[in-house]
N, C-alpha and C positions, 0 to 999 in steps of 0.2 A: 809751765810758768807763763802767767802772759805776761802782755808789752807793757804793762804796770808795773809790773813787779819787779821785770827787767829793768825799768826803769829809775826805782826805785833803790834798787842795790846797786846798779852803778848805770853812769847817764852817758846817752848815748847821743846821738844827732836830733835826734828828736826831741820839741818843746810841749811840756804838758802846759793846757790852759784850763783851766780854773774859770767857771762862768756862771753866774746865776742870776737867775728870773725871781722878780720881783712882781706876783699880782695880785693887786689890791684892785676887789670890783671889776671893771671893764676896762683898767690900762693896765699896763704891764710892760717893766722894766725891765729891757735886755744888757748884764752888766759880764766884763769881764777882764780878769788883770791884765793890765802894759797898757800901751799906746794905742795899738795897732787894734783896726776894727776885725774881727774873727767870725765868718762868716760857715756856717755847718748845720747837717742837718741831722734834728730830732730823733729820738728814741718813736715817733711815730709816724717818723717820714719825712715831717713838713721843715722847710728850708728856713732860714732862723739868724738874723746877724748880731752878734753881741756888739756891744759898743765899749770901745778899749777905755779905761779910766782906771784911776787913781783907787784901787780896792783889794782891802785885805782881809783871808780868809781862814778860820780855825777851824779845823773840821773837827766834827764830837769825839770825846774820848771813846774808846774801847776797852769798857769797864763795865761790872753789873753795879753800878751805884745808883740806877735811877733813874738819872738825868742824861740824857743825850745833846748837848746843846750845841750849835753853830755858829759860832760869836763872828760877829763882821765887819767892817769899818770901810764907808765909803765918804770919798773927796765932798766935803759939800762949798768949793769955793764959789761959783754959782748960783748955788740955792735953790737948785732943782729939785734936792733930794727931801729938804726939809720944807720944800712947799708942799711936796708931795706926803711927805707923810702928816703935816698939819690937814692938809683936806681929808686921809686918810681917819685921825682922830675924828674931826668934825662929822661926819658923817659916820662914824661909829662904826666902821668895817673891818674887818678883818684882812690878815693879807698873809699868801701862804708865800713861799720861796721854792726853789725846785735852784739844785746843787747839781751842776753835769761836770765832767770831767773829758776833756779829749787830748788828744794827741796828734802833734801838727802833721804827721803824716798820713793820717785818718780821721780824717773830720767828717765823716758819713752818720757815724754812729758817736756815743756816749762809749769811751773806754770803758766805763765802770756804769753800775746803774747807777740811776742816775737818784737824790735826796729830795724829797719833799715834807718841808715842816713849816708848820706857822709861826708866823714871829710874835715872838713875845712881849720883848720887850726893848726899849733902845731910847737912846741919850743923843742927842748934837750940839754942836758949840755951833759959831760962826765960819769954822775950818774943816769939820770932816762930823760923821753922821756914826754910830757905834749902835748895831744891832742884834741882837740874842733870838735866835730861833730854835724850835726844837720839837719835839712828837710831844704828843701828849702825857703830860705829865701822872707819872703813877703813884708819886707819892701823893699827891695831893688832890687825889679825885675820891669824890665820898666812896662810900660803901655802907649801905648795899646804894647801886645806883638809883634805883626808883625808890620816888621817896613817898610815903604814906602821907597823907593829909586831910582833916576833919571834909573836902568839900569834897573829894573823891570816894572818900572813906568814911563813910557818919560814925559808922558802928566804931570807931575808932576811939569816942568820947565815954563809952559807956566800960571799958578797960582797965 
């Protein structure tokens, strides 16, 4: 049994923290729940400080139905979060997330591995920021993947 599971069935001294990386392009957002800034190091070594704020986390169901998604919701009284993802539109880029999990007695490593998905999709008001992340979706990706076409493919018109 590990200290997750332990954890999980019944709680002990120890605080799990909840912490995800936000990177669009060349910045990158180190987020994670409570107050308190949480400082630990990477599934690669490298030393890494989350910054404590206002953010809640659903992590994907455990189902064959398809969809894996990471639904999230962060503080935007500031307006940090939704400048950032307006530049993020404007420029047209993509931005993936990366879901680590630790345990305040063990902040060296990532209790669990650690989730990496791109985000999807997401909403904000003027109070808080709601975002959908998740793996590539299988329902909705064509088939066959490569697709045929008269400029690749002439002989294709004579069919």
């Amino acid at each position: 049994m590990t200290i997750l599971e332990r954890l999980y069935a019944s709680s002990g001294s120890e605080v799990i923290h909840d912490t995800v990386q936000i990177s669009a392009g060349e910045s990158s957002y180190w987020l994670t729940r409570g107050w308190d800034d949480v400082s630990v190091t990477l599934e690669n070594g490298e030393k890494a400080t989350f910054e404590g704020c206002a953010v809640d986390i659903a992590l994907p169901a455990r189902n064959a139905d398809g969809t894996q998604d990471l639904k999230f919701a962060i503080s935007n009284i500031d307006g940090v979060v939704s400048s950032a993802i307006d530049s993020i539109l404007d420029e047209l880029k993509s931005a993936k997330l990366t879901f680590r999990r630790y345990i305040s007695t063990d902040l060296s490593a990532p209790a669990a591995a650690p989730y990496t998905l791109e985000i999807k999709s997401g909403t904000w008001t003027a109070t808080s920021v709601q975002l959908t992340a998740g793996y590539m979706n299988v329902l909705k990706t064509a088939w066959p993947r490569f697709r045929y076409n008269l400029a690749e493919h002439p002989g294709l018109r004579y069919m």
